[in-house]
N, C-alpha and C positions, 0 to 999 in steps of 0.2 A: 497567444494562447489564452482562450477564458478562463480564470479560475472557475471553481467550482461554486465559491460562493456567492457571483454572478449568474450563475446558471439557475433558472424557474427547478423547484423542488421534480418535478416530474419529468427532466431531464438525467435525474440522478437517479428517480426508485421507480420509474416505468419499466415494464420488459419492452426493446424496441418489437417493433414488430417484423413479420415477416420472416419468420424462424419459428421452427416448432418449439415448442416449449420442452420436450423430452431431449432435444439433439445437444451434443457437445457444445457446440458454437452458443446455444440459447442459454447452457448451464456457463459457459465462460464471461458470458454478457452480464449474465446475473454476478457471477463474483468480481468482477469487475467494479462495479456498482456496491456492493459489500464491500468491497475495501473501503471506498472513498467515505460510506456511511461509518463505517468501526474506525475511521482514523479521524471523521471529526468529532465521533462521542469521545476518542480519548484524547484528542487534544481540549476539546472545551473542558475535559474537568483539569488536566496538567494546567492549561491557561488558568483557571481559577484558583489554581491555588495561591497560596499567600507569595513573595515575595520571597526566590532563591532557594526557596523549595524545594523548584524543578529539577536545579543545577545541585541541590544538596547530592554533596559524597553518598554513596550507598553500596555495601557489597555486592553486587553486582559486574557480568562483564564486562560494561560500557562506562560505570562509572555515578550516571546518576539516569533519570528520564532523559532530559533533552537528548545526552548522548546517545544513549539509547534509540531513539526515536531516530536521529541523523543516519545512524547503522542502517534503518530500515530503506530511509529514502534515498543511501548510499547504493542499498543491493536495488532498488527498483532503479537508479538511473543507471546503472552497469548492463541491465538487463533489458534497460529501453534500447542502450546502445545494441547491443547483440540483437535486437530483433528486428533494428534499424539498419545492422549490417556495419556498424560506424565504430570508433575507438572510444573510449569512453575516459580515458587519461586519469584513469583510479589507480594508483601503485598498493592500495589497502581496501581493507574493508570497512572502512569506515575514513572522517576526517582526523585530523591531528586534533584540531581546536572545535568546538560545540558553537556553532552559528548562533544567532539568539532566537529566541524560540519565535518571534513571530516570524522573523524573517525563515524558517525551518516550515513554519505552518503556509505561507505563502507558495512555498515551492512543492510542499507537499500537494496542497490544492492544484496544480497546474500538471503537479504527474499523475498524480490521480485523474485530472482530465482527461490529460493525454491516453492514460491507458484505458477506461471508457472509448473514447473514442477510436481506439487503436480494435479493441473489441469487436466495437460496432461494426469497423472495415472489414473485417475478416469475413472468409469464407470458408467450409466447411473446408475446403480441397486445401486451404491454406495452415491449415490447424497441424497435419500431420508432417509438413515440410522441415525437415532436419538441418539445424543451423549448428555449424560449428563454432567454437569461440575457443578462447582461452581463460583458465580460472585466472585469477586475480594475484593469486598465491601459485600460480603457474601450472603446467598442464595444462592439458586438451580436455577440451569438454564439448559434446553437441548433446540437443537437445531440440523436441519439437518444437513449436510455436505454443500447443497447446499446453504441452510440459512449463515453457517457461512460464506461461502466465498464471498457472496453476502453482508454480514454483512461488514468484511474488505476493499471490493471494498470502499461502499457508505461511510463505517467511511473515510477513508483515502480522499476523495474526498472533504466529509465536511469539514473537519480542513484544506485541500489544500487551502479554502475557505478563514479562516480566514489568512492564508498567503499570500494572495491573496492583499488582503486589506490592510494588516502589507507591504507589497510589496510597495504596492500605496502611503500611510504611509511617506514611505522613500524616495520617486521621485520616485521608479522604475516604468517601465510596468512589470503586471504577464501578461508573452505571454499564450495566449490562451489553455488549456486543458481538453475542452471540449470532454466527451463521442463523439460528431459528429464531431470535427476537426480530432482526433486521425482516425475516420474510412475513415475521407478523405483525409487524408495529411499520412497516416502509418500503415494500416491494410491491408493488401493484402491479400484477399479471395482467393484460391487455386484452 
């Protein structure tokens, strides 16, 4: 899989083409795309901080950032799994132990690709197709394709949320990642 940080800038903030711009498929390609851009403005500024910073205790539900951030890319590989049809071998929502944050930043990049690219493959007819799964914490659950990936989007934004704050916390600024900066600062419509 490419990372993302391999991939030419206009691979990540193009609208592909061939899709109207008003249809669902063209609004899920664009968030898709939003993810990947709002997860590397908040990793570059967590990377920059000082040293154990990121890992600093904080009241919070995860603990500190990095954990936090793991939760995130915990519910996107459960969720690659279900749309993959596959098991996904998560007994939690999250891990036990905090990966170290480059090694977190690496993997985030490659599911972010994946789901870009996962995106692009879709088709309108494919969007509305009802996948059952099982929650995590047990239960039935199904859900569209287009559900889950709209799920992923918002999960990932919220908890960006709380790092936001954990950010602020530390002295830093979280620069801006808003859905409407991304579409004016790095979305180029085709």
């Amino acid at each position: 899989m490419t990372l993302l940080n391999d991939r030419p800038e206009h691979e990540l903030t193009h609208a592909p083409a061939g899709v109207s711009p008003a249809s669902p498929l063209a609004s899920l390609r664009m968030f898709a795309r939003y993810k990947a851009w709002a997860n590397g403005i908040t990793y570059t500024a967590v990377r920059a901080l000082p040293d154990g910073e990121a890992l600093r205790p904080r009241q919070t539900r995860f603990g500190n950032m990095v954990h936090t951030l793991n939760h995130v890319y915990v519910i996107d590989d459960i969720f690659k799994a279900h749309l993959q049809g596959t098991k996904h071998g998560y007994t939690a929502r999250n891990t036990k132990d905090t990966p170290p944050l480059e090694d977190l930043w690496r993997s985030v990049q490659a599911m972010d690709a994946w789901y870009i690219d996962y995106a692009d493959a879709l088709t309108e007819r494919d969007l509305g197709e009802l996948i059952h799964f099982e929650f995590v914490g047990g239960g039935d659950g199904a859900m569209t394709r287009e559900e889950m990936l709209l799920h992923i989007v918002n999960h990932g934004t919220y908890h960006r949320g709380f790092v936001a704050d954990m950010l602020f916390q530390a002295g830093a600024a979280s620069p801006a990642n808003d859905l409407p900066v991304f579409l004016r600062d790095a979305y180029r419509r085709s």
